[in-house]
LOMITOR-461735 format. One record per residue (C-alpha): residue in one letter; x, y, z. Coordinates in steps of 0.02 Angstrom, whole numbers, plus 32768, in hexadecimal, padded with zeros to 4 digits. Each point is the difference from the previous one (the first is absolute). Layout:
aXYZ...
//
This chain:
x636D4B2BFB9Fx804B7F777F9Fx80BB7FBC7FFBx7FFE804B7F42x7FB38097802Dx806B8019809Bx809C7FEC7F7Cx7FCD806B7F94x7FE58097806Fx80947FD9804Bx804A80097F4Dx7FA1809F7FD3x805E805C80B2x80BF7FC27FC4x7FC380537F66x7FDA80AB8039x8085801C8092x80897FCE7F66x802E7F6D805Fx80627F9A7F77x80737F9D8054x7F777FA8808Ex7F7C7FFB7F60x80807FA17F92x80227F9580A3x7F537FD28014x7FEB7FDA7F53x80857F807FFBx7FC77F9E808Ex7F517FEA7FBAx7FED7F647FA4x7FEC801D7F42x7F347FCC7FFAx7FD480838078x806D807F7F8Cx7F947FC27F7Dx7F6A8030805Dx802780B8803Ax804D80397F42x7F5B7FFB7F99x7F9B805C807Dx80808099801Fx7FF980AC7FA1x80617FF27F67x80A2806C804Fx7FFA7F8D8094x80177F677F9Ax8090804D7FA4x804C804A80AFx7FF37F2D8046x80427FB87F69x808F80757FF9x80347FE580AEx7FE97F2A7FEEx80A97FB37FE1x7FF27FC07F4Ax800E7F418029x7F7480138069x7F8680797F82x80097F687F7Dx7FC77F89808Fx7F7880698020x7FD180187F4Ex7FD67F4F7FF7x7F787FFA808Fx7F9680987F97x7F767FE37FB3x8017800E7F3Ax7FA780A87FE9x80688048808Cx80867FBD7FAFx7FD680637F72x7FDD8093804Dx80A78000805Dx80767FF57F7Ex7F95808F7F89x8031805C808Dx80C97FD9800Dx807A80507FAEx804C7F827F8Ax80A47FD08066x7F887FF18090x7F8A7F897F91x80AD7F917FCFx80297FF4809Ex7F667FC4801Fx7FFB7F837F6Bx80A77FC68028x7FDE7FD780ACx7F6F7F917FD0x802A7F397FFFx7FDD7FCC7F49x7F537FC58023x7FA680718053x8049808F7F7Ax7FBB7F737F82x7F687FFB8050x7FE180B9800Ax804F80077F50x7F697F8B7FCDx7F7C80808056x803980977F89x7FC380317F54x80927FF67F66x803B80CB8012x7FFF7FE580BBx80767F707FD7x808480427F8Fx8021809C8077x802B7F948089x80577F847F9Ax807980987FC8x8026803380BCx80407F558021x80AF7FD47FEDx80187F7F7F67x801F7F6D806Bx7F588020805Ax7F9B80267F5Dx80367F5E7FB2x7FDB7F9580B1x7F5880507FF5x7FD97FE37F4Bx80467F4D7FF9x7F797FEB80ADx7F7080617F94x80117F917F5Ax7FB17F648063x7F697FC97FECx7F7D8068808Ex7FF47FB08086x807B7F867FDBx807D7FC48085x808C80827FA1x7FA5807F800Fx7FFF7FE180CEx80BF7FD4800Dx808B80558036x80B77FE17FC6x8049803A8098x803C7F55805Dx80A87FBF802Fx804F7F6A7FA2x80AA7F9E801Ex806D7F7D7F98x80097F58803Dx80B97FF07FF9x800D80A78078x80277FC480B4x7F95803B8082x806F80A98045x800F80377F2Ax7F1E7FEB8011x7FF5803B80AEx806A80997FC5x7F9480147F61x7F667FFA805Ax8034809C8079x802C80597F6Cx7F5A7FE77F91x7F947FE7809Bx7FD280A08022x7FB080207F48x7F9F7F5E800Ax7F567FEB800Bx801A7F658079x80A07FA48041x7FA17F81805Fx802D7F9F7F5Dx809A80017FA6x80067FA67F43x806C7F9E7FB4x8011801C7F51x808F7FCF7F6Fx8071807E7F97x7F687FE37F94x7F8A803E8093x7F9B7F617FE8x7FBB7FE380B2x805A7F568050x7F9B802680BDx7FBC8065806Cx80377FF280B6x7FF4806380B0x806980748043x80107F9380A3x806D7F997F7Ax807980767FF9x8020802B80ADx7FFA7F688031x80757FB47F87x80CD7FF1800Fx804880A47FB5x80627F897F9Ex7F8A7F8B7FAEx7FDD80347F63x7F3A80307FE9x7FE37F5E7F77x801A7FA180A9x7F628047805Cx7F867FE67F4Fx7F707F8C7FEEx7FD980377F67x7F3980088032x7FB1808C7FDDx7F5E80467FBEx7FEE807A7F6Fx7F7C80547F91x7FFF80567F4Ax800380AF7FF2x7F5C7FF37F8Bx7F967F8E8071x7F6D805B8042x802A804580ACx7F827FA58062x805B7F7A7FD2x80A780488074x7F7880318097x7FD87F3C7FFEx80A87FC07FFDx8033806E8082x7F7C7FC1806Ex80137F477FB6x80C67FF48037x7FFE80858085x808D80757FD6x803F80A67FFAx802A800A7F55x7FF27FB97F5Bx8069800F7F77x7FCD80257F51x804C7FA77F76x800080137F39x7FD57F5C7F91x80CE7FE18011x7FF57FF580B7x806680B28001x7FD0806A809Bx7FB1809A7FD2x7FBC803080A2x7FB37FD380ABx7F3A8024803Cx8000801480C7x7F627FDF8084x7FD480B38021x7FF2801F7F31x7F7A7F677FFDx7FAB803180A0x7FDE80977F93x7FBC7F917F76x7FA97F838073x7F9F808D803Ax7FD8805F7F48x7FC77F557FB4x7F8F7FE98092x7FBE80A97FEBx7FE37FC37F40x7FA77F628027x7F8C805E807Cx7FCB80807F6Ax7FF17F5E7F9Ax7F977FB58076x7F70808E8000x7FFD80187F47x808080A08006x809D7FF17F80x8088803E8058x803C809A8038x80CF802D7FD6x7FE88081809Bx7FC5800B8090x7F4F8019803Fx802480BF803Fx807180237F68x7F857FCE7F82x7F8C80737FA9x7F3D7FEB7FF2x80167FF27F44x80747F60801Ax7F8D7FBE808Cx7F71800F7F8Fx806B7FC37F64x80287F5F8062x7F4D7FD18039x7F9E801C7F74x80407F827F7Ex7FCD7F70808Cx7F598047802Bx7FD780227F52x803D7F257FDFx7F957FDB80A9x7F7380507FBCx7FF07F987F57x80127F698052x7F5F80368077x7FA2801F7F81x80057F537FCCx7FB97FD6809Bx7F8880787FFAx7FDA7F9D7F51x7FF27F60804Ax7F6D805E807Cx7FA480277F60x801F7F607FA2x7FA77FAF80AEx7F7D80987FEFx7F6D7F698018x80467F9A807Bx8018809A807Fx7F49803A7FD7x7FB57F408019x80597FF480AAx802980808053x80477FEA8087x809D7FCD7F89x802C80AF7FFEx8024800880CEx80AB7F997FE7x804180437F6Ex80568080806Fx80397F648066x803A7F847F90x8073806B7F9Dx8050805A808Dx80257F578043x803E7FCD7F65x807680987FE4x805C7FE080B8x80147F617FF3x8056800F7F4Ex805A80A68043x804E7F908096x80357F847F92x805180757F8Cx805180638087x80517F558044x803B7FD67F5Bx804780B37FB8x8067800380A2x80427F4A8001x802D80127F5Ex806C80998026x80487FD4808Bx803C7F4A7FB0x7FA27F818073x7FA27FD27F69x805A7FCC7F63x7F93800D7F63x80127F327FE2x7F9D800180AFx7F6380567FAAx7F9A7F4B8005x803F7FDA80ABx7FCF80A98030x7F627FF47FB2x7FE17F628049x8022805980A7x7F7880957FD2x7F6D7F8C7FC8x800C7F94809Ax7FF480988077x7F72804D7F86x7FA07F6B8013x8016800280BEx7FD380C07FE9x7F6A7FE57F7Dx7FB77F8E806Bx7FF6806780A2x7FD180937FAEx7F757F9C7F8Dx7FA77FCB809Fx800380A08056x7FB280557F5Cx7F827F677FE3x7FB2803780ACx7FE780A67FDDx7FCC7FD07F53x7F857F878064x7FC780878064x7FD8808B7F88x7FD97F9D7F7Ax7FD27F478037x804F7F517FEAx801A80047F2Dx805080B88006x80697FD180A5x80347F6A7F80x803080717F6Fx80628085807Bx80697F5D8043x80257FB47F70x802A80A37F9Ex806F80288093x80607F647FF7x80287FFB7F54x801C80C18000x80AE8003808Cx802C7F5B7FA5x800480657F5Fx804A80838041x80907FCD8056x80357F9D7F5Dx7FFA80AE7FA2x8058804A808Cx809E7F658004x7FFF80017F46x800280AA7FD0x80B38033806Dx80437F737FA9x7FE380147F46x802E80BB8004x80A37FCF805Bx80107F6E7F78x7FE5808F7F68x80808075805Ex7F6B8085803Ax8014802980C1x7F817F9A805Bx7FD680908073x7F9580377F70x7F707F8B8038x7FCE8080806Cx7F747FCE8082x7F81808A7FA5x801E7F9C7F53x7FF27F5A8044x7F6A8043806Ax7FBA803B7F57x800D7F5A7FABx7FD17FA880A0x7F5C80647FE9x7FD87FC07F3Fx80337F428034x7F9380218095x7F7080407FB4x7FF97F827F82x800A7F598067x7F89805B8069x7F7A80167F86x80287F567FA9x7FE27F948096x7F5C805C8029x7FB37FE07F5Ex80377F408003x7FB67FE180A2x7F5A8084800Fx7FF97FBF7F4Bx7FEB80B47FB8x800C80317F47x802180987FB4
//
């Protein structure tokens, strides 16, 4: 029997001796994600029983580790003090985030069970763009006046600590609240009670616009290696603060998106398990349906070469090879590019160094894989065809590894995310390019006309 298993029978007994006091105690010394875990898969009055006997701080910490249909689920089935409680509990961005999940009636009856300083906290977080950096931030952060002294901040700190997401950092801001620095808490204790907190500033600090696009925040997070990063209007007012465990959350979901990318599936808003065949099918079928136009060209360019194939042959054995070739090779190069790109080691004014970079490993690349294909050209076909295969080879992973450089570059140039050159599409047009330098070369040198 399993840890979870063993818990939940364990859960199940408390439940039917009546044992409320040792159930609630063993509830409260869980940690929330294993809460998270047991709720959805308990009978609907055993769910309401647990939630009822969680303290209420720690119910909203759990709520935030469900997924979002259990989420939904669970507060259908509170009462509507018990759902505000809830709500309220919530930091501002994960009841923004679920906010995001629901449909517009779903919304507004939520909305009306929070209080009115919650409501307008979560509608100001709603009205930016999606998936903007505002729509990730929390305004729950702790911010001092440079002409405090250090006991007036350190005193400030312990009373607004507690309802921050993160005192590891404490800002500096003006009567204004334009942010003047950003500095540890080490600072503080560290410093002379006396000194006032304008003594201990650098004024360095790193900030971010509530309207960039959130990848942006998982990069500079990574980039300068903090904790936290403060967001900022276009007046350098402080509006909120993004923290490492909300962009390890992002890191992962645009990962997730650049994988569905990759293989030619537009992306799914849920998760695998949560989503429904319809949507599965619904996100597939577009790309197929794109793939499949673009192989019928090549299948075009087989007909167009109808006389060529039927003169020789033995043409026809390394079609299969050539443009399977061709499509990995272009695939790899994409794949190195979409992810440099997105991670920032490659600036878009590097596109002809990088390309520079590509060609001279496809040549080293062409040329290995030209003579290993000319001697099995050579061997099922003779000396000329061995000639043809190499050739077409070379030029073919020197093609396309330029399409797959230049490609992740011009979409990112036009604004279009370059995970789009998916390795199906560029193994698609690898195939057409392929199929035509192929047939092109074998005409020129077995000197065949249509």
């Amino acid at each position: 029997m399993t840890d979870s298993e063993t818990l939940n029978t364990k859960i199940r007994e408390l439940i039917e001796k009546r044992e409320w006091a040792e159930l609630r105690v063993l509830l409260t010394g869980l940690p929330a994600p294993d809460i998270a875990a047991i709720l959805p898969a308990a009978e609907k009055h055993e769910r309401m029983l647990l939630i009822r006997l969680l303290p209420k701080h720690f119910a909203a910490e759990f709520f935030s580790y469900l997924e979002s249909k259990d989420k939904d689920m669970l507060l259908r089935e509170l009462t509507d003090d018990e759902a505000r409680n809830v709500l309220a509990g919530l930091s501002p961005d994960d009841r923004t985030e679920f906010f995001e999940e629901l449909p517009g009636q779903a919304i507004q009856r939520l909305l009306n069970l929070l209080s009115p300083e919650d409501r307008r906290e979560t509608l100001q977080l709603l009205g930016y763009p999606e998936e903007s950096v505002g729509r990730l931030m929390t305004p729950d952060y702790v911010a001092v006046r440079p002409g405090w002294s250090i006991r007036q901040a350190l005193e400030h700190i312990r009373i607004k600590g507690k309802d921050s997401e993160t005192i590891n950092v404490v800002y500096v801001t003006d009567d204004s609240w334009v942010l003047l620095d950003a500095l540890s808490l080490r600072k503080f204790i560290l410093a002379n009670p006396d000194d006032l907190v304008s003594g201990i500033m650098d004024y360095t600090f790193v900030g971010i616009s509530a309207f960039e696009d959130r990848e942006e925040a998982v990069r500079m997070i990574q980039r300068y290696d903090i904790v936290a990063l403060p967001v900022v209007d276009s007046d350098g007012v402080m509006l909120g603060i993004v923290t490492v465990d909300d962009v390890m959350d992002v890191a992962q979901e645009e990962a997730t998106e650049d994988f569905h990318k990759v293989a030619a599936v537009a992306p799914l808003k849920t998760t695998y398990s949560e989503s429904s065949i319809w949507v599965l099918y619904r996100k597939r079928i577009v790309w197929l349906l794109v793939l499949l136009g673009v192989n019928l060209i090549a299948s075009g360019v087989i007909a167009a070469y109808e006389e060529v194939l039927i003169s020789t042959i033995a043409l026809a054995f390394f079609i299969p090879l050539l443009i399977a070739t061709g499509g990995n090779a272009g695939a790899q190069s994409a794949t190195l590019m979409v992810r440099a790109i997105a991670t920032g080691d490659i600036k878009l004014s590097q596109w002809f160094w990088a390309l520079g970079r590509e060609m001279t490993v496809a040549g080293f690349l062409g040329v290995t894989m030209g003579v290993a294909s000319s001697i099995l050209g050579i061997f099922r076909g003779g000396p000329e065809i061995g000639l043809v295969v190499g050739l077409a080879m070379v030029l073919l992973v020197l093609v396309s590894n330029f399409i797959g450089v230049v490609l992740p570059f011009l979409l990112t140039k036009v604004g279009l995310d370059p995970a789009v050159v998916s390795n199906p599409l560029i193994t698609s047009v690898a195939d057409v390019v392929g199929l035509i330098i192929y047939f092109a070369i074998a005409m020129r040198l077995l000197g065949t006309a249509l």
